[in-house]
C-alpha positions as CSV (number, residue, x, y, z in Angstrom):
1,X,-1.2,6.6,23.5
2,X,-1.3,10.3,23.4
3,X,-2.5,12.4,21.1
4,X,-3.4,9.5,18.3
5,X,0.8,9.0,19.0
6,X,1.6,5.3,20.2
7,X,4.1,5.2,23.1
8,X,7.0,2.9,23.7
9,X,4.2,-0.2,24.8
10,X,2.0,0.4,21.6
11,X,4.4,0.3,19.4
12,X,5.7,-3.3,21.0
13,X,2.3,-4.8,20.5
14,X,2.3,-3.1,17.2
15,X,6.2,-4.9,16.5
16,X,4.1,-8.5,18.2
17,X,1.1,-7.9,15.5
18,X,3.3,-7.4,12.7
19,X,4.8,-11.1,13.1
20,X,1.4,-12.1,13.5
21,X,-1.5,-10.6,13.6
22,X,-3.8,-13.4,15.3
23,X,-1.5,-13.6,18.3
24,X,-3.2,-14.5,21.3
25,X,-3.5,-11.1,23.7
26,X,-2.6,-13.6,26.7
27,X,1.0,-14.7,24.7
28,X,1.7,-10.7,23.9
29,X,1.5,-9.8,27.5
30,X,4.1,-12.7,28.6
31,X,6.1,-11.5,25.8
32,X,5.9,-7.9,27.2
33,X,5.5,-8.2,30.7
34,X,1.7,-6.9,31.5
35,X,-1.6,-7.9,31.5
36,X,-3.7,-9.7,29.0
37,X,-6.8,-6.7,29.8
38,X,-4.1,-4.0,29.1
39,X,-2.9,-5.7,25.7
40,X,-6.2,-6.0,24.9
41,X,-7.6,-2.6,25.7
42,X,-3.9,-1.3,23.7
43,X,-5.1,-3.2,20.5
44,X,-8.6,-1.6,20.3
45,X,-7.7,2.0,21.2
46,X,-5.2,1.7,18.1
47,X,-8.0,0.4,15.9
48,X,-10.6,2.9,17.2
49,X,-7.8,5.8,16.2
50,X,-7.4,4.6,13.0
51,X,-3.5,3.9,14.1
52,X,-3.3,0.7,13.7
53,X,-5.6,-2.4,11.7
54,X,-4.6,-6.1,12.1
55,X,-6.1,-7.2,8.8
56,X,-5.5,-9.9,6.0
57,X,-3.5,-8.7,2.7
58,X,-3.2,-10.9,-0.3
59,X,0.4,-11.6,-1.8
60,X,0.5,-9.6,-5.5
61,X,1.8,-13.3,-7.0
62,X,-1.5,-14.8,-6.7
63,X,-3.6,-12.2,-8.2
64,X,-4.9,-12.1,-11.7
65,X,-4.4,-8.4,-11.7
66,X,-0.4,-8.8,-11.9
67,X,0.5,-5.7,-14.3
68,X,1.0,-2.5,-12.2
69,X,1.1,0.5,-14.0
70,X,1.6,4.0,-13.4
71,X,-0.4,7.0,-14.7
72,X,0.2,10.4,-14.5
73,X,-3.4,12.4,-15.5
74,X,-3.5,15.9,-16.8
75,X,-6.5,17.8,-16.0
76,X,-8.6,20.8,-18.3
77,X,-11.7,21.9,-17.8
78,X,-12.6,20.4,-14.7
79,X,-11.9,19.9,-10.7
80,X,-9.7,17.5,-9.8
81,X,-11.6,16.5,-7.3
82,X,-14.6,15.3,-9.7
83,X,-12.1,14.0,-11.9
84,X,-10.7,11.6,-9.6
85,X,-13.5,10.3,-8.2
86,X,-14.4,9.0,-11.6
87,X,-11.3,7.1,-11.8
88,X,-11.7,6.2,-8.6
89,X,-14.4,4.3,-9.2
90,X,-12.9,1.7,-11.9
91,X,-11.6,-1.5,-10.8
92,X,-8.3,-1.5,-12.5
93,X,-6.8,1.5,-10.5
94,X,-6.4,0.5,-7.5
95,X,-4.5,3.5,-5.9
96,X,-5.7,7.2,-7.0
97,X,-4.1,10.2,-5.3
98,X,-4.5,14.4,-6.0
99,X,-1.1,15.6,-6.4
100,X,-0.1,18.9,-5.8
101,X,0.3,21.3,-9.1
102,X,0.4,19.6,-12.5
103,X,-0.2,16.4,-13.7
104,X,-2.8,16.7,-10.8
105,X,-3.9,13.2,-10.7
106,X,-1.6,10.1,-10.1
107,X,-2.6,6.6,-10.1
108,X,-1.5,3.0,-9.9
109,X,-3.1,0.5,-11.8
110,X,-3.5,-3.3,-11.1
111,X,-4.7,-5.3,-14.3
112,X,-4.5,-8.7,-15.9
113,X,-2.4,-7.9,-19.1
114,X,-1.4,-5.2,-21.6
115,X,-5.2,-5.8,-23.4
116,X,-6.6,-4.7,-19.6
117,X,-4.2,-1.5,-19.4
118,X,-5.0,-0.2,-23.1
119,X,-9.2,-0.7,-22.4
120,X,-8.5,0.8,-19.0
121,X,-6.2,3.8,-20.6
122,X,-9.0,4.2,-23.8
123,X,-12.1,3.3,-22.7
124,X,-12.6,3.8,-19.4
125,X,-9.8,6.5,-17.8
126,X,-9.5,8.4,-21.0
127,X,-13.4,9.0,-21.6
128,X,-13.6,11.0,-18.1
129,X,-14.8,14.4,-18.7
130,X,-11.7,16.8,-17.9
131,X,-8.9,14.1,-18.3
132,X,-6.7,16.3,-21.0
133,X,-4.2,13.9,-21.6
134,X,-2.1,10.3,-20.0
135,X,1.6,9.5,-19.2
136,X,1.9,5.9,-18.6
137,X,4.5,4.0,-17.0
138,X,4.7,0.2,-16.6
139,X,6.5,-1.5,-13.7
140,X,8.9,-4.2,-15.0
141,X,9.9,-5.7,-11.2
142,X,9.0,-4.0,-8.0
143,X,12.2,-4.1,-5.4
144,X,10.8,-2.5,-2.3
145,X,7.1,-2.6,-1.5
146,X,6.2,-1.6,1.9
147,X,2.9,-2.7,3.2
148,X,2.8,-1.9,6.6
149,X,2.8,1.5,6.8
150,X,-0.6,2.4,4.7
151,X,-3.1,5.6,4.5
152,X,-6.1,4.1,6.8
153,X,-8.4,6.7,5.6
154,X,-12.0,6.8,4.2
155,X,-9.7,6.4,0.7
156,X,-9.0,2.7,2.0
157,X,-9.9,0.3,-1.0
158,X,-9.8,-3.5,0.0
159,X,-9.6,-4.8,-3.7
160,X,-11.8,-7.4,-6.1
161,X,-12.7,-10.7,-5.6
162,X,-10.0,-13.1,-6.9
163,X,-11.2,-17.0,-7.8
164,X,-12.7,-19.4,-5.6
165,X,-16.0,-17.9,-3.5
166,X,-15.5,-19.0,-0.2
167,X,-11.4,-18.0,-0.3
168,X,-13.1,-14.6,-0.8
169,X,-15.5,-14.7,1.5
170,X,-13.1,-15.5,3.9
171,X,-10.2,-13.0,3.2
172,X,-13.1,-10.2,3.0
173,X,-14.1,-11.4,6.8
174,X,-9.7,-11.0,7.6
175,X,-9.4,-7.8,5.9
176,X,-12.2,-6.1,8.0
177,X,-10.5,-7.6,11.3
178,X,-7.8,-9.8,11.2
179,X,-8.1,-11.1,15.1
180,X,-11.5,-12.2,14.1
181,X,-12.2,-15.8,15.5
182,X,-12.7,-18.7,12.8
183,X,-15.8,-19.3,14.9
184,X,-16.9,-16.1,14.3
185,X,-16.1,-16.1,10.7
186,X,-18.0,-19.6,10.6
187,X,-21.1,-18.1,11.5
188,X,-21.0,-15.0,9.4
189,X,-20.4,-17.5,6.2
190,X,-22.8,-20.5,7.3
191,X,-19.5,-22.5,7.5
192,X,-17.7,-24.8,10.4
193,X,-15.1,-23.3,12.0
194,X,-12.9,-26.6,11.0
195,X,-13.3,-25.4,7.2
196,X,-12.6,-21.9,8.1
197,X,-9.3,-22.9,9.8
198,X,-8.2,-25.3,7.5
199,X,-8.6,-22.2,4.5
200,X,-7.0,-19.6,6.3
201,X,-4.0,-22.1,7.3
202,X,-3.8,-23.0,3.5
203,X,-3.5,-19.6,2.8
204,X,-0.8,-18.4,5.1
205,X,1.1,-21.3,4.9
206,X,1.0,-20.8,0.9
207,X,1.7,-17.6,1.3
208,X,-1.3,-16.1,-0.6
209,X,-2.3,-13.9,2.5
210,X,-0.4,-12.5,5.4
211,X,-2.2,-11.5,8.3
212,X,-0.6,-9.1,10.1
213,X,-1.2,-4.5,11.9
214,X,-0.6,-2.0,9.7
215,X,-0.1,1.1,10.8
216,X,-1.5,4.5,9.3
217,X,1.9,6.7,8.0
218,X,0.9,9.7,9.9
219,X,0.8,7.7,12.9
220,X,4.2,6.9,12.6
221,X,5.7,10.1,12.2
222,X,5.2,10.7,8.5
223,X,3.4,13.6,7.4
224,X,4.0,14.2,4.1
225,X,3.8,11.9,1.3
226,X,5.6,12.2,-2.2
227,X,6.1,10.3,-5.3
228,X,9.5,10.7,-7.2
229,X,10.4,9.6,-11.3
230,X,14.2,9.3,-11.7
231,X,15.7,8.4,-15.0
232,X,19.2,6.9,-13.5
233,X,21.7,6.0,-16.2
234,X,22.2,2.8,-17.5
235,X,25.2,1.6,-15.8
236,X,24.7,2.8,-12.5
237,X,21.0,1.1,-12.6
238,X,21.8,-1.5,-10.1
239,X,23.4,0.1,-7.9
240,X,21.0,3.0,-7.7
241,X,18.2,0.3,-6.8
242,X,20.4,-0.8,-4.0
243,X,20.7,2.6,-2.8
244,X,17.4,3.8,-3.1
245,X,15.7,0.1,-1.5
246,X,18.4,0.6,1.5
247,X,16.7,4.6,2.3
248,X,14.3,4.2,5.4
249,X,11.7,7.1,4.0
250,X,11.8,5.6,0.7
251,X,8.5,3.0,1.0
252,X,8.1,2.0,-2.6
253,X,11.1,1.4,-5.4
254,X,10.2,-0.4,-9.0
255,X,12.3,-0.3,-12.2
256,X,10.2,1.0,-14.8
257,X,9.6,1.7,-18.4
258,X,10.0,4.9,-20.2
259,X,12.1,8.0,-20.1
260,X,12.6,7.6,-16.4
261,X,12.9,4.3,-15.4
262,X,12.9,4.0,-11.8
263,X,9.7,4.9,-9.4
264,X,9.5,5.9,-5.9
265,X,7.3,6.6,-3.2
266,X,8.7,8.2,-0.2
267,X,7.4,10.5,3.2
268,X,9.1,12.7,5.3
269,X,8.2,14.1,8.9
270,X,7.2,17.3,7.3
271,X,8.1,20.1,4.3
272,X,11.5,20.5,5.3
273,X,12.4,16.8,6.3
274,X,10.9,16.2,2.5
275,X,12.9,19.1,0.9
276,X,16.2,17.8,2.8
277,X,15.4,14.1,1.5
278,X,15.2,14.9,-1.9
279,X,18.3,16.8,-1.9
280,X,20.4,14.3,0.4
281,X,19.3,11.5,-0.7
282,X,17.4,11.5,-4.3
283,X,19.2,13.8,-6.1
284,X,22.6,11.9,-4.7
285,X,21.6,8.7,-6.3
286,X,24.2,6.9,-8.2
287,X,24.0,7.9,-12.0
288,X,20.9,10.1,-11.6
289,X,20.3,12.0,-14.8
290,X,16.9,13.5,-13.9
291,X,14.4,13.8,-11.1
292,X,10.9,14.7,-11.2
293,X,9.2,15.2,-7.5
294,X,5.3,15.8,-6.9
295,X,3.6,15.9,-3.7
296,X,0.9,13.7,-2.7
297,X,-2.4,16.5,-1.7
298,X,-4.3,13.4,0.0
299,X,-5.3,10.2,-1.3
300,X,-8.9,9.6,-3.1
301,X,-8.1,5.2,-3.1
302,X,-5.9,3.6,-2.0
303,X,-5.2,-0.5,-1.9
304,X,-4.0,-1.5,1.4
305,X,-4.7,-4.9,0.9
306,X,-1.6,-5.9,-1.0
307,X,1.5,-7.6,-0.1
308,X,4.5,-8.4,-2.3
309,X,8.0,-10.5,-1.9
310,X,10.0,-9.0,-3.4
311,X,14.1,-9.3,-4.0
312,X,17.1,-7.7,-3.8
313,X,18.3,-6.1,-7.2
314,X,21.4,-7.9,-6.8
């Protein structure tokens, strides 16, 4: 690695860690063709960089906070900066991000049900000093969510505990370092190693965790990030989800409520790669009426601990 830039080898460890990230070093480096040391030395100089993380990430079907919404903020009176912050802080938005130019705050919002979203929305978002006004959108099916390729930044939010204690205590222990030995996590907890292996095999086998590297976008070539409301007419709905899910830069596409009513996140090498995506790409989707682009200034939260299955729009 060069420059924080994985080379050909890193990014094959990185492709082994994705499949699973509690692969023994020693079965990597048959895989590969080198050592175990030099697999092993690889996987820490990509966590030290803030590359790479091997670390647990819960599946969105199991969480009580199931409605994702998202909420554009206006801003008067006030910095942005303080502004967000304050949002920041609530549990129910679990991604907040400074755009560039107006509205200047966006954020994603995880919550149990509509009751949730409106005390979020009128108690707790709407009361921060500066917030001038709200555009809400709710996400009626998600059909691309990419997870592996995050923000690991001091922004990095892990989420709020979700049921049973010791599930918890255990996926906390996975999302700080997902090679972590059950022994290991045993001790921390007070708990056998047995129990410990038996939970976490539950969970992956159920599907409410996936353990696996996720890699920091910048890292991967991406560095610009932008978010993207298209209203898409109604006949060409369909197929403009297909389009859109099939787009490598696009990370994020969900079908949405309102005026526009489909969502997107996407990234691009740089300015111009961006500019040349939106034109190429966005504003060539089938039966696109209207597209509205910001650009992501740097994120203030941000939820890497979430998975989701998701499928095809058919």
């Amino acid at each position: 690695m060069e420059n924080n830039r994985p080379d050909k080898l890193d990014f094959d460890i990185i492709r082994q860690l994705r499949e699973d990230g509690r692969r023994p070093a020693k079965t990597i480096a048959q895989a590969l063709g080198v050592t175990e040391a030099t697999v092993t030395s690889r996987i820490h100089a990509l966590s030290d960089a803030s590359v790479m993380r091997v670390m647990a990430q819960r599946n969105v079907e199991y969480l009580r906070t199931r409605l994702f919404c998202f909420i554009q903020v206006w801003i008067r009176g006030r910095s942005a900066e303080a502004v967000a912050d304050d949002i920041a802080a609530f549990a129910g938005a679990g991604s907040v991000m400074m755009m560039v130019g107006s509205p200047e705050i966006h954020v994603t919002a995880l919550v149990e049900d509509n009751d949730d979203l409106l005390v979020l929305l009128q108690d707790h978002i709407g009361q921060v000093s500066g917030v001038d006004r709200l555009d809400v959108s709710v996400t009626l099916k998600a059909y691309k969510y990419r997870y592996d390729v995050v923000s690991l930044s001091p922004a990095l939010s892990l989420g709020e505990p979700q049921g049973d204690p010791l599930d918890d205590d255990i996926v906390r222990q996975l999302q700080m370092d997902g090679r972590i030995s059950n022994r290991e996590i045993g001790r921390v907890l007070g708990i056998s190693a047995s129990t410990i292996r038996e939970r976490v095999n539950r969970m992956l086998t159920t599907k409410q965790i996936r353990i696996g590297a996720v890699c920091d976008y910048r890292s991967m070539g991406f560095e610009i990030a932008a978010i993207a409301y298209l209203q898409v007419a109604a006949d060409q709905f369909k197929t403009a989800l297909n389009y859109l899910v099939a787009q490598h830069e696009v990370g994020q596409v969900s079908a949405i409520s309102g005026r526009s009513n489909i969502f997107v996140i996407l990234s691009g090498r740089n300015f111009d790669h961006l500019s040349e995506i939106v034109r190429n790409k966005l504003q060539t989707v089938p039966g696109v009426i209207e597209t509205s682009v910001s650009l992501v200034a740097r994120p203030k939260k941000h939820r890497a601990d979430l998975i989701s299955l998701v499928e095809p729009p058919g």
